[in-house]
Every structure is written in structure tokens, then in C-alpha cells.
N, C-alpha and C positions, 0 to 999 in steps of 0.2 A: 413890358418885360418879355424879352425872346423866354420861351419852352421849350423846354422837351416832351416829348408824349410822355404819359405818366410819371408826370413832375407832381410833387407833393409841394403845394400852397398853404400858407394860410391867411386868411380872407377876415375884415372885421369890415363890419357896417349893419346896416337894418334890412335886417330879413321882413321882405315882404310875401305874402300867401295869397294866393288869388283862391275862390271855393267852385265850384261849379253850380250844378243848380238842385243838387240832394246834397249838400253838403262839403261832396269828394273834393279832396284837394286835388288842384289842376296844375299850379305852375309855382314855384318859388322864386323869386327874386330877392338879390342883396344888393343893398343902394350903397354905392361907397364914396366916400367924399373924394379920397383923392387915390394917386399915385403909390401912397405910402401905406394903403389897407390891403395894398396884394405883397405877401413877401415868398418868396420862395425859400422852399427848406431845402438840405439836404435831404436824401432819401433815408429812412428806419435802417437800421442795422438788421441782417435779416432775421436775426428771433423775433425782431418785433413789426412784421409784418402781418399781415390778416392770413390764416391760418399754418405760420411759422410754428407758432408753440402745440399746434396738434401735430402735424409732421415732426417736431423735437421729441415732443412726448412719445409719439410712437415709435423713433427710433430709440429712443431712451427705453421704452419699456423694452423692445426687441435683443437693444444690449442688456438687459438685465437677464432678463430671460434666456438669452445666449450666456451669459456670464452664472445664471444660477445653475443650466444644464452642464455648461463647461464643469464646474464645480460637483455637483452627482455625479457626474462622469468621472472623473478623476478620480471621488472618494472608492465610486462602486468599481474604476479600477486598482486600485490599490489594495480594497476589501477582499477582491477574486484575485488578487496576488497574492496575498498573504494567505489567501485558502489554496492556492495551488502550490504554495510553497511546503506548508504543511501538508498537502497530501502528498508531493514531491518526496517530504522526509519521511512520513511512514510510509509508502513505497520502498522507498531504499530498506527501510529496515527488516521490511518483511519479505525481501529480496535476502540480504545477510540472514535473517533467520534461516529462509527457503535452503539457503545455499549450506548452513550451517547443517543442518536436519537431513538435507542429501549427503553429506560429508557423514555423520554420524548412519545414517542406512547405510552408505558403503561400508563403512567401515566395518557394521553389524553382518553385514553381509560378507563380507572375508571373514571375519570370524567365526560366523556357522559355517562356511565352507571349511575352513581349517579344522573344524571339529569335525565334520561330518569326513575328513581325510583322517583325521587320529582316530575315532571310532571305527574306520575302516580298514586301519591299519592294528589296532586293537584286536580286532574281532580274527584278524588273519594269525595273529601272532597268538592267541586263544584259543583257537583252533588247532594250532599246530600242536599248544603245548599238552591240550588235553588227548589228542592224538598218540602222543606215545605212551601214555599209560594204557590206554583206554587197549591197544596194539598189543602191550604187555599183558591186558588182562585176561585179551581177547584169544590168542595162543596159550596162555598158560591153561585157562579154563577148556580150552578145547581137548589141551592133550592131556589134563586129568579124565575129560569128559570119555575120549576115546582110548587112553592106554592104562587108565589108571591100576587095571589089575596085573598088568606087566610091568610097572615101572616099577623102584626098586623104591624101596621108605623116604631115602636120604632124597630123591629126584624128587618123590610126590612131595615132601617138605619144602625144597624149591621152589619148585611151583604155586604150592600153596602162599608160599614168603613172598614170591613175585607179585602175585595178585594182591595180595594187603598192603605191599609196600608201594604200589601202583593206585591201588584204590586213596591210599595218605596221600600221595603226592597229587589224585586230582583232587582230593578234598582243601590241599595245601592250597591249589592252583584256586579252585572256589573262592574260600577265604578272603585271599588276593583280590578279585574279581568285586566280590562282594563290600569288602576295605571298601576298592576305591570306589564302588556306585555309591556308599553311602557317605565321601567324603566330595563327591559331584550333589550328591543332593543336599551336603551342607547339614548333615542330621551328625555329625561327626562334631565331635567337639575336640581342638587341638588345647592342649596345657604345656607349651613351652615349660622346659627346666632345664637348668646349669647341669 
């Protein structure tokens, strides 16, 4: 039978065994009758080759192992997705808070400004008002102070009337003053009625 170099045979006949002289086996021989105890095979399929299935196996373990990393990977991206997504939203909303709380400072802040313009415009118009009394008291008391024994009854009674009706009007202007500090401190109690 023509071969091929590593042609796969199979052989039947009588296996003979030659010993050496401890025993050791030295030579084999198979006696074959005829023509018909060598056949030739086709060659294995290659899994079933002599170390086929440890090469299959280890690439098989390799895709597993690549196929189970594949998979942690995936899930632990998905898991830091959904955590970055959620920090993504509260982010945002403490961004809208941030931005809500600067809106309300500003706003706090024109409003103390705007107060602190009415108080300053208050205190000027307070000023003035207590000024002309205070002007009326200040001339009347001077010229009973220095004419009072020249001046004539009916003038010193003027002047007297000027000052007390001057004195009412800054107690009136007080009052006033007073009202409204105690309706800014809210100690003021309003009773609407018809």
C-alpha cells in the first residue's frame, strides 16, 4: 500500500515481543498473514487528535473566561452608569437649588438696599420736620429769654402759644415716628373694620 508520512493504519496479526537479558523489552513485532491486515484509515477529525481536546479545552476555558469578564464588565458598566447618572441628577438639582438661593440673596439684597434708601430718606424728611418746630422754639424762647421785660403781655402770650404749639407738633411728629417703628417691629396689631 503506497503512504503518506503520518498516515494513520490499522494493523491485525500477532504481536510478537523479543526480552533482552534483565527482562527489558527490546523489539516488537506483528506477524501479518496477508495483504488484507494493513488497512489504511482516514486521518481523526482534529478534536480527536492526541492532544486536540487539551488545546480545545483551553481555548474553551479562555472563551469562557473572556465571555465571563466580557459580562462583569458590562454589568460593572452599566452599574457606574446608572451611578453616574444619578449623581448627574443630583448635580443638576443642587445646581437649580444653588441658582434658586442666589436669586433669593439677590433679591434680599435689593430689598435691604431699598430699605436702607427709605430709611435714609425717612430720616431726612424727620429731620426737616422736627427742624421747624424745634426753629419756632428755639426764637420764641430766646426773645422771651432776652426782651421779656419789654415786650408787651399780648407778644409775651405769643410766644409763649408759639412754643407749646411747636412743642405738640414735635410730640405729634414723635407719635408718628413712633407708630410707624412699632408697626416695622410688628408689635402693632391691625383690626380691620367696615
Amino acid at each position: 500500500l503506497p503512504m503518506k508520512e503520518n498516515s494513520y493504519v490499522q494493523v491485525t496479526g500477532i504481536a510478537s515481543v523479543r526480552t533482552g537479558e534483565l527482562g527489558n523489552k527490546r523489539a516488537s513485532f506483528i506477524l501479518l498473514r496477508g495483504p488484507e491486515d494493513v488497512r489504511l484509515l482516514n486521518p481523526p477529525a482534529f478534536w480527536q487528535r492526541p492532544g486536540a481536546l487539551r488545546a480545545l479545552g483551553a481555548t474553551g476555558a479562555v472563551a469562557l473566561i473572556a465571555l465571563g469578564s466580557a459580562f462583569v464588565l458590562r454589568r460593572q458598566v452599566r452599574q457606574r452608569t446608572a451611578e453616574l447618572v444619578v449623581a448627574n441628577r443630583q448635580l443638576r438639582h443642587e445646581i437649580v437649588e444653588r441658582t434658586r438661593a442666589e436669586e433669593r440673596v439677590a433679591k434680599a439684597l435689593e430689598a435691604e438696599r431699598e430699605i436702607v434708601r427709605l430709611k435714609s430718606i425717612f430720616v431726612s424728611m424727620v429731620s426737616h420736620e422736627f427742624r421747624t418746630p424745634l426753629g419756632n422754639i428755639q426764637s420764641s424762647a430766646e426773645l422771651l429769654a432776652d426782651y421779656s421785660d419789654r415786650l408787651p403781655p399780648d407778644r409775651r402770650e405769643h410766644l409763649l402759644r408759639n412754643i407749646v404749639d411747636s412743642t405738640q407738633d414735635m410730640a405729634q411728629i414723635m407719635e408718628e415716628v413712633l407708630l410707624l417703628s412699632r408697626v416695622e417691629a410688628a408689635s402693632y396689631e391691625c383690626h380691620p373694620e367696615r
